[in-house]
C-alpha positions as CSV (number, residue, x, y, z in Angstrom):
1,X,0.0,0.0,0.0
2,X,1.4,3.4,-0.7
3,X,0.4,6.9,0.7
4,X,-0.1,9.9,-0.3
5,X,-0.3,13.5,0.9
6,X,-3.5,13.6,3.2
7,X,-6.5,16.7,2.1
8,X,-6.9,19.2,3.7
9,X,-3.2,19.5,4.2
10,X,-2.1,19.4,7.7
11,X,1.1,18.2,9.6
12,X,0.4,14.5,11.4
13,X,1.6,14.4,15.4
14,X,5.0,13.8,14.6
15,X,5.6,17.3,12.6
16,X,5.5,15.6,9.3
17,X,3.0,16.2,6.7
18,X,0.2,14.0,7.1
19,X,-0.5,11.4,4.2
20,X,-3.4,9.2,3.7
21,X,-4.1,5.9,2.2
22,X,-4.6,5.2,-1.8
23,X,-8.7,4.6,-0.8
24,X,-8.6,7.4,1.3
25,X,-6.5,10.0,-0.6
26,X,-9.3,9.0,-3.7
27,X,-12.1,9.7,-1.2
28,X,-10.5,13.1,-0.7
29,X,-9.9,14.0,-4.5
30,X,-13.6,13.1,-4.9
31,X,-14.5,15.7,-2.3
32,X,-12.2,18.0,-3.8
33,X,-14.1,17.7,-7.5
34,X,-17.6,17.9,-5.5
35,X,-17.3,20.6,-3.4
36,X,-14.7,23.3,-5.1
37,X,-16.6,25.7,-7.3
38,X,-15.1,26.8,-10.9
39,X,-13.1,29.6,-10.4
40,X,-11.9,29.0,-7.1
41,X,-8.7,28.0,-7.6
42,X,-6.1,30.4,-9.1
43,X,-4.2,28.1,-11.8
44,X,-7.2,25.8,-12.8
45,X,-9.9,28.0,-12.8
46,X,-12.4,25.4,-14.6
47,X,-11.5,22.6,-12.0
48,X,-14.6,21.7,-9.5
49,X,-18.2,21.0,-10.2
50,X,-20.3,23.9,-9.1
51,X,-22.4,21.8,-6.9
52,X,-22.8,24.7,-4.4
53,X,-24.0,26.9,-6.4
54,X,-27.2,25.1,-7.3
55,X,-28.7,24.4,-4.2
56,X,-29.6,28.1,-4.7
57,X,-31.8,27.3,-7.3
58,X,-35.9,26.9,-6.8
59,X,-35.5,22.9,-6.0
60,X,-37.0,20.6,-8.2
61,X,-36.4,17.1,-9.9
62,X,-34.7,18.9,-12.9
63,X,-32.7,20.5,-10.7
64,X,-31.3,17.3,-9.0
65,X,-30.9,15.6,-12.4
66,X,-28.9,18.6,-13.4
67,X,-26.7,18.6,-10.7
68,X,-26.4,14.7,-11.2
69,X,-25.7,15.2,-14.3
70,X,-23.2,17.9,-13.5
71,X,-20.9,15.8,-10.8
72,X,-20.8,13.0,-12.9
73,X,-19.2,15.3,-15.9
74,X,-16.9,16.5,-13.1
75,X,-15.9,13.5,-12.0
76,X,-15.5,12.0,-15.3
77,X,-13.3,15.2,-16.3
78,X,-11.3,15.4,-13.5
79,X,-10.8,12.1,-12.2
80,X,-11.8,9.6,-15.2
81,X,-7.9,8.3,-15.1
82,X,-8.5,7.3,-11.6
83,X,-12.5,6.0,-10.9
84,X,-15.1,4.8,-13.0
85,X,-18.3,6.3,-11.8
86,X,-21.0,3.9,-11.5
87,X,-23.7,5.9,-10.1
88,X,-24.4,9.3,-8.5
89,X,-27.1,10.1,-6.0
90,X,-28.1,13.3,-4.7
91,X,-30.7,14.1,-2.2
92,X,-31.6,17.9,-0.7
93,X,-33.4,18.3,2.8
94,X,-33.9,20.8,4.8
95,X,-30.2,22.4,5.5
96,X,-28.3,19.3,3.9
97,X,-27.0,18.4,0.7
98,X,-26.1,14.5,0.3
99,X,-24.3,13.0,-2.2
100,X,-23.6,9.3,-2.5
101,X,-21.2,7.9,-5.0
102,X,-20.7,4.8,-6.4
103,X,-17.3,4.3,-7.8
104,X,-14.5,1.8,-9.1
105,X,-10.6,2.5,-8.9
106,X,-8.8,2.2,-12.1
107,X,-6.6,-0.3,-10.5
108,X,-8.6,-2.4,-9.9
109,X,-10.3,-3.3,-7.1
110,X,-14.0,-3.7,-5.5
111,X,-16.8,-0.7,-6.0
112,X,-16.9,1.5,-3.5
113,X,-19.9,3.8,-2.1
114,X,-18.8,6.8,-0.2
115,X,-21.4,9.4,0.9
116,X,-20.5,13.0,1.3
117,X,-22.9,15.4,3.3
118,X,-22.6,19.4,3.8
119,X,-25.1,21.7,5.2
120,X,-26.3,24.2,3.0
């Protein structure tokens, strides 16, 4: 198993910078894609998926197929080297936005399902 550099970046309890398993550090790039909006970061201004920015709009069941539509683009985009995106589920409440994901690693592996929740 290897490791990578852990997201958000911190330093771990021995000073070092923290790293993160190859599952976990995939995890975090997903989160990354889903939760940055375009134009946020300074030398890749088209990377993220704008997810945040619709939950804005009047909700409705075109709305959540759009924004379905729209992660799975962004994941495709940004990470299609690295997972094959099986499914996307989204779900709105009251003050929550959930995402659930279901996802294989390039390199093999089983499918994974990792939910991600923020409140809006």
């Amino acid at each position: 198993m290897s490791y990578q550099i852990a997201y958000p970046y911190r330093i771990d309890a021995r000073g070092r910078t923290a790293t993160a398993s190859d599952e976990r550090h995939l995890r975090d790039l997903i989160e990354q894609v889903l939760f940055t909006t375009p134009g946020e970061r300074v030398h890749r201004p088209e990377f993220g998926c704008g997810l945040l920015q619709l939950i804005f709009a009047p909700a409705s069941d075109a709305l959540l197929e759009t924004a379905r539509m729209t992660v799975q683009g962004a994941l495709q985009r940004w990470l299609g080297d690295r997972i094959q995106v099986d499914r996307v589920t989204l779900a709105a409440t009251e003050g929550e936005l959930r995402v659930q994901l279901a996802y294989r690693p390039r390199t093999g592996g089983e499918s994974r399902v990792v939910t991600f929740e923020r409140e809006i």
